[in-house]
KOLMI-425980 format. One record per atom (N, C-alpha, C): x, y, z; residue in one letter. Coordinates in steps of 0.05 Angstrom, whole numbers, plus 5000, padded with zeros to 4 digits. Layout:
residues N
XYZA;...
This chain:
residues 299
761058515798X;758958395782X;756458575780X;756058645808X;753558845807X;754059095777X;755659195785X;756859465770X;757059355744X;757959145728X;758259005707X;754658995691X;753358855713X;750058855712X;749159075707X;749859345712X;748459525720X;749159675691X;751759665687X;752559825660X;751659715633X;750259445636X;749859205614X;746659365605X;745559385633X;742959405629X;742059785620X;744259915633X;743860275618X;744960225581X;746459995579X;747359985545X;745059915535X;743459675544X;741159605530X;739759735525X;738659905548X;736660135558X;737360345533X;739460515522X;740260655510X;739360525481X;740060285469X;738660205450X;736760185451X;734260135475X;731460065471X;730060305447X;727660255439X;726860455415X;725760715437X;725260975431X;723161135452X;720061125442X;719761075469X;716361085458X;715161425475X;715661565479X;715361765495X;715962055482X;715862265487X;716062395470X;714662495449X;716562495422X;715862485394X;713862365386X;714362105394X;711461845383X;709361985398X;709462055421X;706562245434X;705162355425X;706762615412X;705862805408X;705462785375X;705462535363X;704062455332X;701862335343X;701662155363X;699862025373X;696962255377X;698262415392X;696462635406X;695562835384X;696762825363X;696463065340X;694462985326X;691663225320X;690063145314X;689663105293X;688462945270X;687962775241X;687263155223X;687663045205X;687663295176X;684363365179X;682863045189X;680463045173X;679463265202X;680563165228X;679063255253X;679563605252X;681763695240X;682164015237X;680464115217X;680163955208X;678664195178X;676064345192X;677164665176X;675664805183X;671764725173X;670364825204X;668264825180X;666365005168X;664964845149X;664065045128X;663265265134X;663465525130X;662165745131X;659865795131X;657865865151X;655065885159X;653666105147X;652766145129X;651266355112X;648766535137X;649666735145X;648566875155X;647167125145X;643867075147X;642867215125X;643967595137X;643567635106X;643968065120X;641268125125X;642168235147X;639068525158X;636968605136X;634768505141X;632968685118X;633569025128X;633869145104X;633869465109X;630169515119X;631169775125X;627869945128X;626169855107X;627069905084X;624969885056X;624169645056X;626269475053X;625569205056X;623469135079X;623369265104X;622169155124X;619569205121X;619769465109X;617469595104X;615369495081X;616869415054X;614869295040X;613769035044X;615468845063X;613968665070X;611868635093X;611768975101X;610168945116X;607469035112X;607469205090X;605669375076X;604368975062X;605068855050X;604568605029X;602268535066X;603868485080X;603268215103X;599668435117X;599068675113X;597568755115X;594868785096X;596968825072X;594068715044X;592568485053X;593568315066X;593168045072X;590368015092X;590968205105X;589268225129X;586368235131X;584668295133X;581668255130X;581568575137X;579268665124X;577468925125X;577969055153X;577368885177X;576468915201X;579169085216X;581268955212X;584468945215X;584769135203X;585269215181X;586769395175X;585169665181X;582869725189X;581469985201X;581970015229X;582169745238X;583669895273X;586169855269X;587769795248X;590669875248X;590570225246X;589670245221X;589770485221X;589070745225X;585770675248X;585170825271X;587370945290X;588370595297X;590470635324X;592770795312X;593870715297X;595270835281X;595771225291X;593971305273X;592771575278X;592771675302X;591771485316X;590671665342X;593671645362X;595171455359X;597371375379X;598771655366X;598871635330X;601171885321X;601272135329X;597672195331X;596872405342X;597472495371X;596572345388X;597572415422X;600572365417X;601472245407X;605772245418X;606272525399X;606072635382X;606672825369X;605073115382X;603673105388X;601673265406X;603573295432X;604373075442X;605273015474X;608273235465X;608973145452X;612473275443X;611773535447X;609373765436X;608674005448X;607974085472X;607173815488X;605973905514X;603173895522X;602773905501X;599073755504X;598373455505X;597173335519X;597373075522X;594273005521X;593072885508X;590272775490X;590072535514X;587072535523X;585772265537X;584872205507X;585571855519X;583471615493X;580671715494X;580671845512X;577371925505X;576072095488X;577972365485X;578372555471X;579272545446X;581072335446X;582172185417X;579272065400X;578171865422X;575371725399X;572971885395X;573572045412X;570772295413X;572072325377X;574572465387X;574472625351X;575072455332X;575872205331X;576572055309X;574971805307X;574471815325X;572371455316X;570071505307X;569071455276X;566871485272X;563671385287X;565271175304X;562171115312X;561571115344X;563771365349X;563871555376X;560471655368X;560171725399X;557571875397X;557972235397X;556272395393X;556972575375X;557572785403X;559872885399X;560473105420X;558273305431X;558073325449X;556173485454X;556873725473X;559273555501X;560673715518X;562374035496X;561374285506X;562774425492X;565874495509X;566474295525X;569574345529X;570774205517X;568873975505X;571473725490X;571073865457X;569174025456X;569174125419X;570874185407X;572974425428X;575274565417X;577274345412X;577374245433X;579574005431X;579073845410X;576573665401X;575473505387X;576273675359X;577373895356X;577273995331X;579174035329X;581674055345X;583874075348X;584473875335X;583773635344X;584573325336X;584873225310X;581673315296X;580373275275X;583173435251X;583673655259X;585673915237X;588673665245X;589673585262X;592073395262X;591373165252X;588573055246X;588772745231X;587772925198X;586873125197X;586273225167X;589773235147X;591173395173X;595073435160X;594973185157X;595272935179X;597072725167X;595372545134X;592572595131X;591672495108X;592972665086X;593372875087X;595373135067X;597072985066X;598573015090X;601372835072X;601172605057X;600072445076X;599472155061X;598972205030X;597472355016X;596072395001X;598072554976X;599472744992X;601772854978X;604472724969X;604972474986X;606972344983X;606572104962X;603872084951X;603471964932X;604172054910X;603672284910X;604372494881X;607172524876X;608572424864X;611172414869X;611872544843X;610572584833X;610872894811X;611173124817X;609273194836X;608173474852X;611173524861X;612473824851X;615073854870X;614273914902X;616773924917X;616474034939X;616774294949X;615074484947X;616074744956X;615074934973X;616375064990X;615775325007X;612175265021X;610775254992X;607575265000X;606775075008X;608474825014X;607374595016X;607274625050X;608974705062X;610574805084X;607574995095X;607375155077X;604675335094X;602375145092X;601975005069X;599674865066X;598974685096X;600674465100X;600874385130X;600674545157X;601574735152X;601174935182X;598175085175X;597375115156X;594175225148X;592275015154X;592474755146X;591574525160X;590474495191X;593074575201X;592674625228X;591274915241X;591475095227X;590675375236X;588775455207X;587075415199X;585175485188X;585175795182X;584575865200X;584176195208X;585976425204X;588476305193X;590076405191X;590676545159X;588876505140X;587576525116X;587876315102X;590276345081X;590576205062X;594176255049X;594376105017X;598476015027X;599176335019X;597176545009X;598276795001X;598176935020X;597276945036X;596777155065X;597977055089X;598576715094X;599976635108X;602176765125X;602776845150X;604277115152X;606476825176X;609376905175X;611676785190X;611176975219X;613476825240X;612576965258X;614477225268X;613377435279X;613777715276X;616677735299X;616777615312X;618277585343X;619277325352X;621277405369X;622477075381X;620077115406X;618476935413X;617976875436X;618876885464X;618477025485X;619676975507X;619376645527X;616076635517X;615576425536X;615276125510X;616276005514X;617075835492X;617275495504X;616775415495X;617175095499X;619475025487X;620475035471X;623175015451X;625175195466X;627475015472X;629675195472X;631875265456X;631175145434X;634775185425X;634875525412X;635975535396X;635775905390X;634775885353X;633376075351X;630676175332X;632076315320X;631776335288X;632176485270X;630876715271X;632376885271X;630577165268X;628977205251X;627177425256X;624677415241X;624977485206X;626777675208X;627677845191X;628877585170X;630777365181X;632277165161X;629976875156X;627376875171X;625376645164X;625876525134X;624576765119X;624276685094X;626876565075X;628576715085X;631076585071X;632476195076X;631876325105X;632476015117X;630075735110X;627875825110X;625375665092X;626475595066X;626975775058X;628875745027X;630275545019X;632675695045X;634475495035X;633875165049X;631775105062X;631374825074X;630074675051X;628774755040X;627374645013X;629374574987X;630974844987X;632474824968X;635074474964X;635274534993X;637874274998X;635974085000X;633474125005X;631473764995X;631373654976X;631173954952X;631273814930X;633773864909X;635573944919X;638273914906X;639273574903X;639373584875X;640873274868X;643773164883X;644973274896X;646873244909X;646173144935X;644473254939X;644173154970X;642372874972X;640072864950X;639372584957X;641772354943X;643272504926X;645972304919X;648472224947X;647672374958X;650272284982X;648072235013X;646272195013X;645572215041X;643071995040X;641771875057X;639371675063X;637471845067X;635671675049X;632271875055X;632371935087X;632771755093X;632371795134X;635072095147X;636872115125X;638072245149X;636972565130X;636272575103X;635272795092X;633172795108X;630372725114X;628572775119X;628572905154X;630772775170X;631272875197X;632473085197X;633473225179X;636473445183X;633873655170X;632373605147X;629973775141X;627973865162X;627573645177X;625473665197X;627473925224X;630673805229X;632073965246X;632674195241X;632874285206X;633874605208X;631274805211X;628174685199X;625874725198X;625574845223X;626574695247X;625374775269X;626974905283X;630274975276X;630875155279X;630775445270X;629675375245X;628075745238X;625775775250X;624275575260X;621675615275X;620575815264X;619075725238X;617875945212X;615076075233X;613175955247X;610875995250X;611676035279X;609076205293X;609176375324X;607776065335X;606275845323X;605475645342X;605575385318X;606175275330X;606074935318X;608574855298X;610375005298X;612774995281X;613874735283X;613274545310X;614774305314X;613374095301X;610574095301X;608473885289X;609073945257X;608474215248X;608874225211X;612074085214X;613674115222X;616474015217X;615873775226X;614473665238X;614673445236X;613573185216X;610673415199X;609573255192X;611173335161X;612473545157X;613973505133X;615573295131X;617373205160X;619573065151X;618072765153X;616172625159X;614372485155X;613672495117X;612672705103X;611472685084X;614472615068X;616672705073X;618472535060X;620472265064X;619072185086X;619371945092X;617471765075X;614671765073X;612171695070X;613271665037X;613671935027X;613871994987X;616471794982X;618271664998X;619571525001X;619471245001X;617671125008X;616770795013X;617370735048X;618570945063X;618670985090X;616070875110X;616570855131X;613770915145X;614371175161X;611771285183X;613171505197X;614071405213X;615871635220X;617571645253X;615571755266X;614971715289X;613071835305X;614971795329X;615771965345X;618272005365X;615871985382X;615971795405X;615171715429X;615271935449X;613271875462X;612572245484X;614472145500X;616171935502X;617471835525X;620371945518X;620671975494X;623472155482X;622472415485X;621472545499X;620772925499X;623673055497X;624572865526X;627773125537X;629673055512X;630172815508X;631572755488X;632172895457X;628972965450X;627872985428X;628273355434X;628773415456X;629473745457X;632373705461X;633673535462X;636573635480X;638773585443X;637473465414X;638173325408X;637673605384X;635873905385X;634473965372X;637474265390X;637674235408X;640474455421X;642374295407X;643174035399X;645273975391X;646173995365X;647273715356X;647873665318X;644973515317X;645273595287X;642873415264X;643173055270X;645773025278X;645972765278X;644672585300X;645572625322X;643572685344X;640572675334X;638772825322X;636072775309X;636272545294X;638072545277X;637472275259X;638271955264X;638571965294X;638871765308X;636071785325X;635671975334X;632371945345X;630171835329X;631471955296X;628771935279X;629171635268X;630871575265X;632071225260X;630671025272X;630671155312X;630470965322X;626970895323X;625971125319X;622371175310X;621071035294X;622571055269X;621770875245X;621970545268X;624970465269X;624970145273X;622870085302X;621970355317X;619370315338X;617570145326X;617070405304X;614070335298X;614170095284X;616169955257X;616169745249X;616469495268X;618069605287X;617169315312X;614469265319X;612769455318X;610169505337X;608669335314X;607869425290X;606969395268X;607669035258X;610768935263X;610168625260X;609768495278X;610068555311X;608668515329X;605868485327X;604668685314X;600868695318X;599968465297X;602068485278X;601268245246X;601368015256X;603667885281X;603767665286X;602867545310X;601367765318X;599467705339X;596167655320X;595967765299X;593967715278X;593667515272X;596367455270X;596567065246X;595566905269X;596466915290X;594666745320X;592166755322X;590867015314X;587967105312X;588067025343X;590067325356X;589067355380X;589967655379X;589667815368X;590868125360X;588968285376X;589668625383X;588168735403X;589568985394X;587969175379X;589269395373X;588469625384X;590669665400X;590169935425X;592270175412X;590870335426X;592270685426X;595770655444X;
């Protein structure tokens, strides 16, 4: 009877319906509506340089009188000592407002004069360029190159007498290796030439033309002193004639800014990249410390 019982109840059992399983795993499966993907989140694109740049140039029209003259004091004087520093001369703020703040009191120390004049010939170049990169008619050539290094060296005559330099230097701040004296002019040549060849601004970014100009420049090292500042402030004036701002490479990049100048161009135009997006950080930093009207514009 047991055994009779037992087989009655595995027959039944075998017809019962399954609830286990199959029915689970519909149970457990999630609804059409609960999968649907969702919508796609519109993520805005990167403003480029230009872009960053004209809105920042607009967000400073804005500004009051007061603002935009210690912008562009500080400006100056910061471009001046980090570009200065990259040669090895390093400017006190004191020496900076002696020569550039107009309402410094009037030099009198004759050790700070030379210096103070020094200063004065590096903020006279960068108003040249400024000034040149407006003219966007004016071609670019050879004399523009002396014009900037005469800026700085006065004494040296003028763009017809202007003389390249005679010798490689032994004692040098620059390491990488110098065009001979004898190939200057050619190599000047040809750096201008590929600036303004239509091919090259057709395949390349103002930023990486203006860095590879500034890098072969200073590997002909045209002039016996300041070859790195005119190369620099050329590749600036075509950043600037561009809608750019400058690169001003940080005294804190020195080794970098030499080790990059022994290497490839590319190497530079990652230095000079990263200069520009410096200064445009610094620049909407100081604007939106402005809009607080709690701004403090230091060197």
């Amino acid at each position: 009877m047991a055994a009779k019982a037992s087989a009655k109840s595995a027959k039944s059992s075998s017809k019962a319906p399954v609830t286990g399983g199959a029915e689970r795993e519909r149970a457990n499966a999630p609804s059409k509506r609960r999968v649907a993907a969702a919508a796609p989140v519109d993520v805005p694109k990167p403003l480029t340089l230009e872009e960053r740049t004209t809105i920042l140039e607009a967000r400073l029209l804005k500004t009051d009188v007061e603002f935009q003259k210690a912008y562009r004091e500080s400006l100056d004087m910061s471009w001046v000592y980090h570009d200065s520093a990259l040669e090895g001369t390093v400017y006190t703020s004191v020496e900076l407002r002696a020569a550039m703040d107009p309402s410094a009191p009037v030099v009198t120390d004759s050790s700070l004069q030379p210096i103070c004049e020094e200063i004065r010939r590096h903020r006279e170049a960068l108003d040249f360029i400024r000034d040149f990169a407006t003219k966007k008619r004016q071609p670019l050539t050879i004399d523009v190159i002396k014009k900037i290094y005469l800026i700085l060296h006065p004494e040296d005559g003028d763009i017809k007498t202007v003389k390249y330099r005679k010798d490689i230097p032994q004692h040098r701040l620059y390491f990488h290796e110098y065009a001979p004296p004898d190939k200057i002019t050619y190599k000047v040549r040809q750096v201008i030439d590929w600036v303004n060849d239509p091919e090259t601004r057709r395949t390349r970014s103002v930023v990486r033309i203006a860095a590879r100009a500034h890098y072969d420049l200073l590997r002909v090292f045209p002039f016996a002193s300041d070859s790195g500042t005119v190369a620099r402030l050329f590749m600036n004036l075509l950043l600037l004639r561009s809608g750019y701002p400058p690169a001003i490479v940080h005294s804190t990049e020195r080794q970098r800014y030499y080790e990059a100048l022994k290497g490839s161009s590319a190497a530079m135009t990652q230095i000079v990249h990263e200069a520009i997006e410096n200064n445009l950080a610094s620049v909407e930093k100081l604007l939106d410390q402005n809009d607080s009207k709690g701004y403090q514009v230091r060197v």
